[in-house]
Backbone of each chain as ProteinMPNN parsed JSONL, in Angstrom:
{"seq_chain_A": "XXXXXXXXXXXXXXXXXXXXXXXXXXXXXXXXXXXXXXXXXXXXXXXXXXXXXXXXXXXXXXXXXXXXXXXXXXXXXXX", "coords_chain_A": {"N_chain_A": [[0.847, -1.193, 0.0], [0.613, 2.0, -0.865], [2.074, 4.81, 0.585], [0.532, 7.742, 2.328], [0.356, 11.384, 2.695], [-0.909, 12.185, 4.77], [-0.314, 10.004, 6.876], [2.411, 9.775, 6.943], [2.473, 12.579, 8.613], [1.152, 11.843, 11.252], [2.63, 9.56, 11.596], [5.009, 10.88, 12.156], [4.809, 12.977, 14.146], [3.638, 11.261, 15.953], [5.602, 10.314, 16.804], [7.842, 11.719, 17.486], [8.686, 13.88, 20.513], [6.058, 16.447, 20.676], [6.13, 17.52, 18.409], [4.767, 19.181, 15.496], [3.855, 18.511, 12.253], [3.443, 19.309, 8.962], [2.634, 17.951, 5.783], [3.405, 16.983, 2.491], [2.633, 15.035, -0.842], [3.189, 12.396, -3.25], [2.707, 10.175, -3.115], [4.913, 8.738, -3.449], [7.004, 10.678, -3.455], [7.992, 13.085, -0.73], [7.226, 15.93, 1.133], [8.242, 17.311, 3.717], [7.801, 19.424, 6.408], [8.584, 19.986, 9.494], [8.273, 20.931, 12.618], [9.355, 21.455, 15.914], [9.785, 21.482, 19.078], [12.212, 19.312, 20.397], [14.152, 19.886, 18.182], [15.442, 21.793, 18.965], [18.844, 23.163, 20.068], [19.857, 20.777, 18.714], [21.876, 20.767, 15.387], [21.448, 21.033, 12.129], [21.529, 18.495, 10.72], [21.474, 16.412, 12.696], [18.9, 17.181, 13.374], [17.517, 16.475, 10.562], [18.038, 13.538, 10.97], [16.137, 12.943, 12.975], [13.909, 12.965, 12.069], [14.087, 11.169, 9.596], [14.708, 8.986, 11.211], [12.224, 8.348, 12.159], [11.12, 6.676, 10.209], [12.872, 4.443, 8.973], [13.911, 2.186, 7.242], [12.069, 2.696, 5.554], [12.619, 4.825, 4.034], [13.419, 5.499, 0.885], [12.511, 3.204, -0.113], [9.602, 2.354, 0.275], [8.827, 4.904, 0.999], [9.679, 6.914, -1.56], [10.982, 8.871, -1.539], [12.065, 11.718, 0.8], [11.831, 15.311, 1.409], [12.858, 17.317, 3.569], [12.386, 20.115, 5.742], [13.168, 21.728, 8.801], [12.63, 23.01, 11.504], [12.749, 24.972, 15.242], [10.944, 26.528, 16.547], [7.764, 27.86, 16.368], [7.92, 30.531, 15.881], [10.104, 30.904, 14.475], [9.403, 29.134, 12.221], [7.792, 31.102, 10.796], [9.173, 32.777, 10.38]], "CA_chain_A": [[0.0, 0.0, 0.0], [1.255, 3.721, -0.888], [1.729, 5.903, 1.666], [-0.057, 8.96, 2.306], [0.936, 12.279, 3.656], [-1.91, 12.075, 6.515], [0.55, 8.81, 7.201], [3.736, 10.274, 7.377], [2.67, 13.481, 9.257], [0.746, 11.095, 12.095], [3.676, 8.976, 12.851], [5.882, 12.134, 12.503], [3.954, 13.941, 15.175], [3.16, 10.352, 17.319], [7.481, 9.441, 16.778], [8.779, 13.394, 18.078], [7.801, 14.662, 20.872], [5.759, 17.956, 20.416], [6.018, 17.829, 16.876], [4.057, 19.41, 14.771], [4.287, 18.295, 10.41], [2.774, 19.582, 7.616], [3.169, 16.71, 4.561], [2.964, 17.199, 1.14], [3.305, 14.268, -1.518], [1.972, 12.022, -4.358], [2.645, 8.804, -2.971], [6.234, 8.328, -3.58], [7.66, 11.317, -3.341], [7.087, 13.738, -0.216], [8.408, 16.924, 1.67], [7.715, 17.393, 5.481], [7.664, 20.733, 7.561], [8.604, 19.674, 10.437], [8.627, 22.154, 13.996], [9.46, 20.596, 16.898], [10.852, 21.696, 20.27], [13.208, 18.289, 20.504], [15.173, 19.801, 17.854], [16.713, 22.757, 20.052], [20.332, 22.251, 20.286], [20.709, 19.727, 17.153], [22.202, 20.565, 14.339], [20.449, 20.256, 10.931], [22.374, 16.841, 10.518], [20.609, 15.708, 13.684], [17.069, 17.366, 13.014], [17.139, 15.999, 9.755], [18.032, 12.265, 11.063], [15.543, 12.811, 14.289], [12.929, 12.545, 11.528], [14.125, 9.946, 8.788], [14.513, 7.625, 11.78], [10.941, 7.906, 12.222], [10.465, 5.651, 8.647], [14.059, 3.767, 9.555], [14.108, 1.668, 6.012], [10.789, 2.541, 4.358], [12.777, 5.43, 3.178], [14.365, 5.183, -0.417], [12.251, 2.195, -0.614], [7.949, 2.69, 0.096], [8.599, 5.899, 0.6], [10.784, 6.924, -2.355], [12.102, 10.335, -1.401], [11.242, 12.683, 2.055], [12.534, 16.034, 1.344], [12.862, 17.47, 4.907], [12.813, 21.545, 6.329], [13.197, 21.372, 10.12], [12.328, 24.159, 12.713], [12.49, 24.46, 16.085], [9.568, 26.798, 16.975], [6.635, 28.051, 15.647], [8.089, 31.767, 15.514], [11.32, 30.691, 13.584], [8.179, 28.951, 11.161], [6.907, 32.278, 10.317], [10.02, 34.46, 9.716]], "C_chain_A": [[0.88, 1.239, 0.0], [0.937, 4.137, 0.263], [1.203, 7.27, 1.662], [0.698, 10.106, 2.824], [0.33, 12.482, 5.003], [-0.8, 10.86, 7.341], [1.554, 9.056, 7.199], [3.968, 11.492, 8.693], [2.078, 13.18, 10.644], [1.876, 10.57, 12.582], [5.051, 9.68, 12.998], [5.731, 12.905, 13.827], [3.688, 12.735, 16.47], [4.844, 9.995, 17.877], [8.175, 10.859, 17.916], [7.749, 13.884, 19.101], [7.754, 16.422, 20.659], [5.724, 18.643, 19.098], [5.337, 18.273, 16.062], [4.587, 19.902, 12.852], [3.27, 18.64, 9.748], [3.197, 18.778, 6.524], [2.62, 16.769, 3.338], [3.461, 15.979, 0.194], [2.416, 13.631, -2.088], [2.054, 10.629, -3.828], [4.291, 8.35, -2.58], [6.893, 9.224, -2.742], [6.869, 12.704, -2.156], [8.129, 15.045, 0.151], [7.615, 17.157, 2.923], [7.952, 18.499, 5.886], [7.595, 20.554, 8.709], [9.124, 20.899, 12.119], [8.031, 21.475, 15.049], [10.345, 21.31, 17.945], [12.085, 20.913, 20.727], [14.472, 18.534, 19.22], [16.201, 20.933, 18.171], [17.84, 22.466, 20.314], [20.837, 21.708, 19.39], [21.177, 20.799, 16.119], [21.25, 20.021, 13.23], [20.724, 18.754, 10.639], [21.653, 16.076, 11.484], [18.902, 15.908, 13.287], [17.01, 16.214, 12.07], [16.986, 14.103, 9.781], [16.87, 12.118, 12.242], [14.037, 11.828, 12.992], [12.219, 11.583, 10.647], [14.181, 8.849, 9.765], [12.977, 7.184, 12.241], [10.642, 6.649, 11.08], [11.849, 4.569, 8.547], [14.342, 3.152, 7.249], [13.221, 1.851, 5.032], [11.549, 3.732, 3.337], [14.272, 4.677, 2.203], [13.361, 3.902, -0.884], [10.457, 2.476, -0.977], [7.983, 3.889, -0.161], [9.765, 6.653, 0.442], [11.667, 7.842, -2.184], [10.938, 11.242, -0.376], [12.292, 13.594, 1.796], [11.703, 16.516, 3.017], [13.773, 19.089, 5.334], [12.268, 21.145, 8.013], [13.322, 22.672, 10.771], [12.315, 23.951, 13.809], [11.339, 25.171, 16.965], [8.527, 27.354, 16.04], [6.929, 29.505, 15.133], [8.79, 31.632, 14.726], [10.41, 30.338, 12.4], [8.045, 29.853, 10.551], [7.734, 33.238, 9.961], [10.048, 34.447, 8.526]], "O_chain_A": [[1.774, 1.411, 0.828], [-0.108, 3.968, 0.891], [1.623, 7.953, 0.728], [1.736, 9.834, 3.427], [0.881, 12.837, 6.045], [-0.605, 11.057, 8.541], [2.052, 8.074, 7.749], [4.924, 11.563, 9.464], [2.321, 14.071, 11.458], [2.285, 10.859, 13.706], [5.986, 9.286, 13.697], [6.702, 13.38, 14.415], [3.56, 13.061, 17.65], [5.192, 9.565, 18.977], [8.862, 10.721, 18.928], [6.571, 14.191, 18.923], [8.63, 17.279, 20.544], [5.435, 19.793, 18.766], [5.042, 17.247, 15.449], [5.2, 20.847, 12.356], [2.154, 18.203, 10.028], [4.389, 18.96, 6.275], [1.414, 16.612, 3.149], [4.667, 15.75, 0.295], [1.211, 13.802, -1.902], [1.201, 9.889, -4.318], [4.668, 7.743, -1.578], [7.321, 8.931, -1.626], [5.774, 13.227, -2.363], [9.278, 15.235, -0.25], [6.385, 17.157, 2.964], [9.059, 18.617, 5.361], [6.545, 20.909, 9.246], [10.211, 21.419, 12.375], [6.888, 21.053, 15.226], [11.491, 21.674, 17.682], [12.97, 21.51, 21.341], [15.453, 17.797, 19.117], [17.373, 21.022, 17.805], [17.998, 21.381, 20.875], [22.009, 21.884, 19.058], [20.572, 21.865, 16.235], [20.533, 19.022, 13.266], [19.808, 18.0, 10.309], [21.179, 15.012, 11.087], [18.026, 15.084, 13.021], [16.589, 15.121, 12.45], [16.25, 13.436, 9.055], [16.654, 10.929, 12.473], [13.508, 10.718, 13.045], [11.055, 11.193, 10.561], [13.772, 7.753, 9.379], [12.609, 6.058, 12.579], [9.852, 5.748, 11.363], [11.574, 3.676, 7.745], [14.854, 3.802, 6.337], [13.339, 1.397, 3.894], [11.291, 3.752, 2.133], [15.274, 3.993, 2.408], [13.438, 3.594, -2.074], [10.032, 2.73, -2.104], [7.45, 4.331, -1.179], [10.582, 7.031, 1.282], [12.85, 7.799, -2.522], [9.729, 11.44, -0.503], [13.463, 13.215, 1.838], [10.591, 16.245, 3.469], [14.98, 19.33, 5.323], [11.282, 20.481, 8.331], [14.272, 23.383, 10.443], [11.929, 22.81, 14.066], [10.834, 24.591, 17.926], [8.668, 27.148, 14.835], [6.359, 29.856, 14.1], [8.402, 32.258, 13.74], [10.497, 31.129, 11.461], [8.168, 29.589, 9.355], [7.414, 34.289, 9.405], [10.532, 35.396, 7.91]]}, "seq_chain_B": "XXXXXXXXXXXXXXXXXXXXXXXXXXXXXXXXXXXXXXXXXXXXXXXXXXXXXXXXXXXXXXXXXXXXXXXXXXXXXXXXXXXXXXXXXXXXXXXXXXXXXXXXXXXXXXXXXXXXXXXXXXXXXXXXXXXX", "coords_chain_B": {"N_chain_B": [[32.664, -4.043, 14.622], [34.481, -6.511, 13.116], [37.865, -7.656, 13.332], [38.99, -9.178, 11.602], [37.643, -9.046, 9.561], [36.794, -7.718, 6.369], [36.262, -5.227, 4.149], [36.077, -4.36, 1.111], [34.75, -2.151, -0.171], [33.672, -0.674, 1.375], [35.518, 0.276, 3.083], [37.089, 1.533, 0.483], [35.439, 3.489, 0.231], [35.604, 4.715, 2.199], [37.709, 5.876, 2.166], [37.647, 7.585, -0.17], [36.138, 9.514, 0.385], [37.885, 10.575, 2.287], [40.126, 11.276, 1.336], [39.256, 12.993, -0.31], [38.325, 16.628, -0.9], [36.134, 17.988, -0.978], [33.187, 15.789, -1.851], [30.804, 14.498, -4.203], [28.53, 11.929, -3.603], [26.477, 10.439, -5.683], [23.005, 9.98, -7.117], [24.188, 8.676, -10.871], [26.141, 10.746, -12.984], [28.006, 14.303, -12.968], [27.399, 15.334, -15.192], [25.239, 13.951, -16.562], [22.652, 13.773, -14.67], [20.904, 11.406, -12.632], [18.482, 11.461, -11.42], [16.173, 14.254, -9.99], [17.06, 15.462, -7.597], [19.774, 15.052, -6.975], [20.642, 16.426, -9.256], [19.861, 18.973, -8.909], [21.914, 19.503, -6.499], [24.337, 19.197, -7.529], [24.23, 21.277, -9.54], [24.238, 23.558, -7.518], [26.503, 23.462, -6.461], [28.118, 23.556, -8.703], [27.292, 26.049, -9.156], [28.212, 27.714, -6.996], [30.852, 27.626, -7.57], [32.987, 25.452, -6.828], [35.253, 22.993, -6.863], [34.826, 19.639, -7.024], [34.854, 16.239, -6.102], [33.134, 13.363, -7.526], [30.624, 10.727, -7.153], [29.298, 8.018, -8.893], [25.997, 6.373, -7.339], [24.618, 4.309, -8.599], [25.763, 2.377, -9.941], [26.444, -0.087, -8.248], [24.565, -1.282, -6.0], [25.251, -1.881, -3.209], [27.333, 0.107, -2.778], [25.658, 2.457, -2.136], [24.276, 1.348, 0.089], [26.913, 0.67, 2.345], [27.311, 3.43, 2.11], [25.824, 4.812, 3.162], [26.073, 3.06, 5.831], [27.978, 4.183, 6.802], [27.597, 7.091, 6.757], [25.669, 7.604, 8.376], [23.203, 8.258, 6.91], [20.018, 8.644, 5.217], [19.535, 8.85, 2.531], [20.042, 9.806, -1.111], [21.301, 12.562, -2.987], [24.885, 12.547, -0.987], [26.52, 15.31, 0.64], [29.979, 15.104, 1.531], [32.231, 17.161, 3.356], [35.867, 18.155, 3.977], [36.031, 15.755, 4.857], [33.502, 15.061, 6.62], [29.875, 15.006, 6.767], [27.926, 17.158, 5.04], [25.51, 16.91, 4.236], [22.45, 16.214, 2.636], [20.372, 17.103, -0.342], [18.596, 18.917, 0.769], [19.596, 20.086, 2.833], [21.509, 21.088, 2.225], [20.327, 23.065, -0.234], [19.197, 24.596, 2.042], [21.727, 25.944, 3.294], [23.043, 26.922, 0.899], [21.312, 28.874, 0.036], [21.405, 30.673, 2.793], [24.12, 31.029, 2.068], [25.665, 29.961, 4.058], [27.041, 27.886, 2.584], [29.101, 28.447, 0.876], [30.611, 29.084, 2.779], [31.244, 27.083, 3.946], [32.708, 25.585, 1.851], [34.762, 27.672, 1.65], [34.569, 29.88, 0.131], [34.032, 32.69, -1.097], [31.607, 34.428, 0.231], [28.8, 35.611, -2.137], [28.028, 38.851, -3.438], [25.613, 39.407, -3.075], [24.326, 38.348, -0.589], [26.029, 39.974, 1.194], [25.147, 42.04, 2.681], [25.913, 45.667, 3.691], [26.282, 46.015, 6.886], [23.749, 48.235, 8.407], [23.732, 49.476, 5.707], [20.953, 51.071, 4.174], [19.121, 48.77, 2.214], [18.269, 48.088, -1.16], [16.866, 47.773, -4.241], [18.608, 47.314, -6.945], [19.016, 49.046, -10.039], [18.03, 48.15, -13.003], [20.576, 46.644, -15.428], [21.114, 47.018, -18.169], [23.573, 46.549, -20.031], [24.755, 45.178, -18.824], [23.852, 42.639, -18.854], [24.368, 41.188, -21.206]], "CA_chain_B": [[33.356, -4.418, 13.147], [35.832, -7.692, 13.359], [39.388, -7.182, 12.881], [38.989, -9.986, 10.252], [36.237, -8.513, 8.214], [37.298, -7.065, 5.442], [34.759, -4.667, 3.621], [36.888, -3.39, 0.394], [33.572, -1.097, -0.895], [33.151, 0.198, 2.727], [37.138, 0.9, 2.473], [36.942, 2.601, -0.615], [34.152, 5.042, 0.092], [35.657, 5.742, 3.225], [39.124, 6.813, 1.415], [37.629, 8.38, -1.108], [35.732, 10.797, 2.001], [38.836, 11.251, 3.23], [41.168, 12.11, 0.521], [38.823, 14.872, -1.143], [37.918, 17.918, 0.347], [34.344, 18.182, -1.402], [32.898, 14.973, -2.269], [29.676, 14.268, -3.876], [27.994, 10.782, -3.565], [24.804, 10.746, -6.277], [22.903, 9.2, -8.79], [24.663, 9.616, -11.866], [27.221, 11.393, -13.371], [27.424, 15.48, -12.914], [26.834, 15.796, -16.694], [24.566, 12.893, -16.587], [22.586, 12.968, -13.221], [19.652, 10.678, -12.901], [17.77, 11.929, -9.781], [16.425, 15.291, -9.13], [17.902, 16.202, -6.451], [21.375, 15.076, -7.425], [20.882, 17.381, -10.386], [20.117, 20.047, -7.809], [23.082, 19.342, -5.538], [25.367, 19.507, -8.546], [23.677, 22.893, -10.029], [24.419, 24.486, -6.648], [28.157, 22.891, -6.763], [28.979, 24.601, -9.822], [27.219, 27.656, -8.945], [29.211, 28.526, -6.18], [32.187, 27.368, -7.922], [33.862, 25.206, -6.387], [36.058, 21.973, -7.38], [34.407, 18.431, -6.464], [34.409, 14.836, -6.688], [31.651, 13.225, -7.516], [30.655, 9.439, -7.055], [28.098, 7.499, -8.849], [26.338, 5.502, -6.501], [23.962, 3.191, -9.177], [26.21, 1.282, -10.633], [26.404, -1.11, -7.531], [23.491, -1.108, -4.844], [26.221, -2.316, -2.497], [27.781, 1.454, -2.357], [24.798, 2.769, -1.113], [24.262, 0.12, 1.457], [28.211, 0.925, 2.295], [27.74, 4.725, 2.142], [24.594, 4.723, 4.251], [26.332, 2.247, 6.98], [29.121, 5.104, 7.336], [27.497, 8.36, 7.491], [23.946, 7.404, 9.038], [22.154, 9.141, 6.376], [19.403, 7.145, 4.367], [19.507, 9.356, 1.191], [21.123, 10.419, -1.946], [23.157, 12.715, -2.695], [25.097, 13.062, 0.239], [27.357, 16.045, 0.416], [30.742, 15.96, 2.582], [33.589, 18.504, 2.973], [36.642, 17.59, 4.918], [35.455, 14.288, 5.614], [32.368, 14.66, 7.204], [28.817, 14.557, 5.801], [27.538, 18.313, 5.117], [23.796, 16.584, 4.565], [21.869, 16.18, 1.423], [19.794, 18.085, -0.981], [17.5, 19.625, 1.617], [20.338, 20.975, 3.962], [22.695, 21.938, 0.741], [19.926, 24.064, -0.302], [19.26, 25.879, 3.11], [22.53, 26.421, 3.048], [23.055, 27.213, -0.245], [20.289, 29.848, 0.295], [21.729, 31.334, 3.437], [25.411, 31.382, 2.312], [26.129, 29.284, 4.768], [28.211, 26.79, 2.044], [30.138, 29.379, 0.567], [31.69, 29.186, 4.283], [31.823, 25.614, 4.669], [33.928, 25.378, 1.25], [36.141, 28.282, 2.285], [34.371, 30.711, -0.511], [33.955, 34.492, -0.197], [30.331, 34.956, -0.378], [28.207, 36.403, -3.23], [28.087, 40.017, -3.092], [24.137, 39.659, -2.863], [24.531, 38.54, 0.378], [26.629, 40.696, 2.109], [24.62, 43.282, 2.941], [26.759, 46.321, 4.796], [25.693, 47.396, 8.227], [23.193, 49.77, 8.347], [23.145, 50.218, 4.714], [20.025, 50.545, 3.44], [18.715, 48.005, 1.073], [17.4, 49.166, -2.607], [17.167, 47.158, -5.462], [19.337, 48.088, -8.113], [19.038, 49.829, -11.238], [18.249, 47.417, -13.907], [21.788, 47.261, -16.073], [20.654, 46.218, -19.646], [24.569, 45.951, -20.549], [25.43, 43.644, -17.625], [23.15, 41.341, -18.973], [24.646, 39.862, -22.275]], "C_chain_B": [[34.325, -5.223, 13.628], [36.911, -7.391, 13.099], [39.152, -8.239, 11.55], [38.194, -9.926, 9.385], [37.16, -7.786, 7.007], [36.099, -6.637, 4.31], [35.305, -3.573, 2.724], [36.125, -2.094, -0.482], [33.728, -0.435, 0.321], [34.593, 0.828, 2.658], [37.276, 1.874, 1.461], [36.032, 3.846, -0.729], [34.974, 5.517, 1.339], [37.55, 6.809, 2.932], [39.071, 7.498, 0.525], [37.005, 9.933, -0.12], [37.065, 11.137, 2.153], [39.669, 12.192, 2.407], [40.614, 13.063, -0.771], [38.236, 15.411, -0.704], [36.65, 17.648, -0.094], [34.27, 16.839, -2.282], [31.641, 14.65, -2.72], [29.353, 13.061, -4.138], [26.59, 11.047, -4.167], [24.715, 10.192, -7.323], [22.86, 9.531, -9.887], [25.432, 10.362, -12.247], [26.891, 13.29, -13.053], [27.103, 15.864, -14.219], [25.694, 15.021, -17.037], [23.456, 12.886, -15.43], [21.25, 12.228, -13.667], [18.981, 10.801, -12.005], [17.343, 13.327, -9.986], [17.201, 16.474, -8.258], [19.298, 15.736, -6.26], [21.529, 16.024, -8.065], [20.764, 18.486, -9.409], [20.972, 20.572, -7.157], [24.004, 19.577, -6.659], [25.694, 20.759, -9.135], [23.908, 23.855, -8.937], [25.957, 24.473, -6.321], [28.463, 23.982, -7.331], [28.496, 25.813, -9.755], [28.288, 28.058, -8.035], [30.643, 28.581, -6.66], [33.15, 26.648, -7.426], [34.354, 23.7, -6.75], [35.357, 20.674, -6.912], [34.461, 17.032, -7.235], [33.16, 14.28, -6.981], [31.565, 11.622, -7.766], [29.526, 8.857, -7.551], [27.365, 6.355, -8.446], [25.379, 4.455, -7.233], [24.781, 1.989, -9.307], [26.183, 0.269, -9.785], [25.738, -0.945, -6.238], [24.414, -0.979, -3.588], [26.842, -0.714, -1.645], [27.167, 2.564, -1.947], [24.353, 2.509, 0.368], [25.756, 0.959, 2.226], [28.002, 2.546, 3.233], [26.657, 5.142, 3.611], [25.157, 4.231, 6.035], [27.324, 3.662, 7.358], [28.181, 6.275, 7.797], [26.213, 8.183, 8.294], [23.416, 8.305, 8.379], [21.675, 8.389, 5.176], [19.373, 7.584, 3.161], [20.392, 9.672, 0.54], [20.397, 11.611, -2.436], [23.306, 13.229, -1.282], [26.548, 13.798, 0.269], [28.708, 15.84, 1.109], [31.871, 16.863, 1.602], [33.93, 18.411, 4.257], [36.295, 16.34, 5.791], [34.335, 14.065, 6.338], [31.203, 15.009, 6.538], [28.22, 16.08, 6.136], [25.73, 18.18, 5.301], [23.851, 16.334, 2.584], [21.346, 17.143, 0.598], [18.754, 18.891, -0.148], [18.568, 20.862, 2.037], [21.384, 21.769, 3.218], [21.71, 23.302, 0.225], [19.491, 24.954, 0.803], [20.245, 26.622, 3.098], [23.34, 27.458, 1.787], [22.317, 28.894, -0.22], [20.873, 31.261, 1.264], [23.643, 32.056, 3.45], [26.263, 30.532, 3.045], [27.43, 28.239, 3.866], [28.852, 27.224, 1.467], [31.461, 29.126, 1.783], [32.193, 28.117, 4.352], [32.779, 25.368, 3.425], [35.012, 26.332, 1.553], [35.946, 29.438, 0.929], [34.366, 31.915, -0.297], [32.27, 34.098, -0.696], [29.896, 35.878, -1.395], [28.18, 37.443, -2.667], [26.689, 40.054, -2.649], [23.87, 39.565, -1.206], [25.354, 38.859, 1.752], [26.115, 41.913, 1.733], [26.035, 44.16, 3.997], [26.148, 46.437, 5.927], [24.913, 48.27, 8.189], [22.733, 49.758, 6.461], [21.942, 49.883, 4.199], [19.511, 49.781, 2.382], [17.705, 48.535, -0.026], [17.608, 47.866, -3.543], [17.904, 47.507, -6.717], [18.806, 48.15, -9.039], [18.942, 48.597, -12.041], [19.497, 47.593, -14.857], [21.535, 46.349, -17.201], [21.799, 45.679, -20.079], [25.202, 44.968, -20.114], [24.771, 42.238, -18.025], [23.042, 40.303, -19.921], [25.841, 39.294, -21.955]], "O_chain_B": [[35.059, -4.796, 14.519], [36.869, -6.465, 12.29], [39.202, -7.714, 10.438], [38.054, -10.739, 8.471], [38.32, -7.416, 7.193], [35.289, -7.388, 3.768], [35.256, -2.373, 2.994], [36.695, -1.295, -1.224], [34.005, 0.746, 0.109], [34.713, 1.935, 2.133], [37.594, 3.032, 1.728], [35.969, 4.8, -1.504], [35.028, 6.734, 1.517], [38.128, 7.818, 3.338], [40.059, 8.122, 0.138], [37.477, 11.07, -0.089], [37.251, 12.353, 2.113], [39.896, 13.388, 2.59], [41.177, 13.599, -1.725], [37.395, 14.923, 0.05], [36.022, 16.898, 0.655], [35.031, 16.667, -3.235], [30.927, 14.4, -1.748], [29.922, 12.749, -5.184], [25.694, 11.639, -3.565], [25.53, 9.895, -8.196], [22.043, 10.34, -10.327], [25.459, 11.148, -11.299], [25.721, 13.648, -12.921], [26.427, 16.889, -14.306], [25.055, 15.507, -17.969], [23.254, 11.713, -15.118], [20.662, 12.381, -14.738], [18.796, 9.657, -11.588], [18.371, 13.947, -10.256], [17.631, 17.627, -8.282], [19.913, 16.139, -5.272], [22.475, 16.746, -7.752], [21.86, 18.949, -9.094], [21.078, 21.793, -7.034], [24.565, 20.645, -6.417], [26.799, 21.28, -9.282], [23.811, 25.037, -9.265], [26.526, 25.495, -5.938], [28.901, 25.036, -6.872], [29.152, 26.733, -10.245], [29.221, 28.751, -8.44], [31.475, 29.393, -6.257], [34.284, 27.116, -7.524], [33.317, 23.087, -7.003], [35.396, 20.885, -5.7], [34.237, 16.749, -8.412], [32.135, 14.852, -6.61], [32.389, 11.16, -8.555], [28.541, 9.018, -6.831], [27.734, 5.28, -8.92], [25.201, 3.492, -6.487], [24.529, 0.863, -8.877], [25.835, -0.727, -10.421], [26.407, -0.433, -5.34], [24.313, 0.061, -2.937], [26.826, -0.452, -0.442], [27.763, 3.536, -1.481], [24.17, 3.208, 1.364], [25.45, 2.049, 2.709], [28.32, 2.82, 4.39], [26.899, 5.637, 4.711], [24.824, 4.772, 7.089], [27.166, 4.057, 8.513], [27.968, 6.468, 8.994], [25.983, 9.188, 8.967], [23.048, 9.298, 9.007], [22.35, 7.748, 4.37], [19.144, 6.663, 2.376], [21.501, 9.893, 1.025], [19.175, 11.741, -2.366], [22.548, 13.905, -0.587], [27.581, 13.181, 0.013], [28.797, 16.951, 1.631], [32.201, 17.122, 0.445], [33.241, 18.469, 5.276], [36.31, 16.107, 7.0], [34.107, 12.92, 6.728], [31.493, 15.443, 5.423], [28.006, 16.344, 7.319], [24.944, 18.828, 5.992], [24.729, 16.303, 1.722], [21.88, 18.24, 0.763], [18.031, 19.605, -0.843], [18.508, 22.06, 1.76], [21.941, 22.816, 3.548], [22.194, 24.434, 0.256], [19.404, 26.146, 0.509], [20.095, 27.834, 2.942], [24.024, 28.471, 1.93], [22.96, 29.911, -0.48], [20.878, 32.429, 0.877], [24.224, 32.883, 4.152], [27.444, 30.361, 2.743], [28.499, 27.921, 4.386], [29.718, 26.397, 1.182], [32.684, 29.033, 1.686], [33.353, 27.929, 4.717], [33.844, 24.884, 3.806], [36.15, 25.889, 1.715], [36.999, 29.96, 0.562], [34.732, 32.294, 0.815], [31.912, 33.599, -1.762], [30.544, 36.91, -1.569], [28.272, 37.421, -1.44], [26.51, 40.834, -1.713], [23.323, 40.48, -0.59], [25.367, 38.317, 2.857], [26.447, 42.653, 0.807], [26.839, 43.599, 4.741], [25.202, 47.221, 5.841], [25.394, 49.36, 7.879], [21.595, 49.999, 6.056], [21.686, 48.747, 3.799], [19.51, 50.467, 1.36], [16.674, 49.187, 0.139], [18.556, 47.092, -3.411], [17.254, 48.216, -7.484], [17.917, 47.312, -9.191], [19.865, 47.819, -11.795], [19.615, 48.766, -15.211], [21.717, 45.132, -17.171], [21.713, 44.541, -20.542], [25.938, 44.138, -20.649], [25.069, 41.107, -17.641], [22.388, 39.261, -19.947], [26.252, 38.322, -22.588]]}, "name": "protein", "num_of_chains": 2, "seq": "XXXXXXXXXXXXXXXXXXXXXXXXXXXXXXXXXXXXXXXXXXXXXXXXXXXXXXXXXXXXXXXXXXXXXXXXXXXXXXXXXXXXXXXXXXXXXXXXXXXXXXXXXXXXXXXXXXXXXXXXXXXXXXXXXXXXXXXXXXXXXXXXXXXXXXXXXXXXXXXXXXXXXXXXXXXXXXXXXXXXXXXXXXXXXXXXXXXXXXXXXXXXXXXXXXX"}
């Protein structure tokens, strides 16, 4: 079964705490908006792995490509 | 990892990391790419100007597997400079965007973004001759 973006941005948001994703995609191919308080401190190198380890192997494979912007509050969101 | 393992793909990616400053790992050649967002990562390469390797990682599934086990990152392309993994096409273009990889190769930044101090920002003068 294809994955959805309602299905990526659910176990994005159930995987991080405090997370809140916005998910855009056709099936394959998606891009996430991810703003989260747990990524305070990281490094984009970390954000960006906090979130692919949510999908561990599905990515590259079910789900073919997660392009991934990472925030850590809701004000930084909006500049 | 065993002392008696021997893993001459995992070896080879990790000497090719080492012994070039800017390395890119992607599918496809840079005149050639076959991805997206390789072609992306490449197009922002040669914009800034700067010198790179470049690795194509189809030809053998294996060097993905390989490349993946080293840097812990599940996608292609994956950028480093000075041996460690700058990120992919997401974090190349933030960067890219903010200047930020101008720095990390050791570039001067575009004039666009170096604003002065204080000075007010204007858009310039359209320059019809600057533009052939």
């Amino acid at each position: 079964m294809s994955a959805t973006p309602e299905e990526l941005k659910e176990r994005i948001e159930a995987s991080i705490p405090g997370a809140v994703a916005s998910v855009t995609g056709d099936g394959h191919h998606f891009n996430a908006v991810v703003t989260a308080p747990a990524f305070s401190g990281l490094n984009r190198l970390a954000q960006h792995r906090l979130v692919y380890d949510v999908f561990g192997s599905e990515v590259g494979d079910r789900i073919h490509a997660l392009s991934i912007q990472t925030r850590t509050s809701e004000t930084e969101a909006t500049r | 990892m065993s002392d008696t393992a021997t893993n001459p793909i995992r070896d080879a990616i990790q000497e090719a990391i080492t012994e070039n400053s800017v390395i890119l790992f992607m599918k496809g050649t840079p005149d050639a790419p076959a991805c997206g967002f390789s072609a992306r990562t490449v197009a922002m390469l040669q914009t800034v100007g700067t010198q790179f390797a470049a690795v194509d990682v189809l030809p053998d599934p294996r060097i993905r597997q390989e490349l993946s086990a080293i840097s812990n990152w599940p996608t292609i392309p994956q950028l480093f400079v000075g041996g460690a993994l700058v990120g992919g096409c997401d974090i190349v273009t933030e960067m890219y965007e903010s200047g930020e990889l101008h720095q990390t190769l050791g570039l001067e930044a575009p004039d666009d973004t170096q604003v002065p101090a204080g000075a007010p920002v204007q858009s310039a003068p359209m320059s019809i001759e600057n533009r052939l």
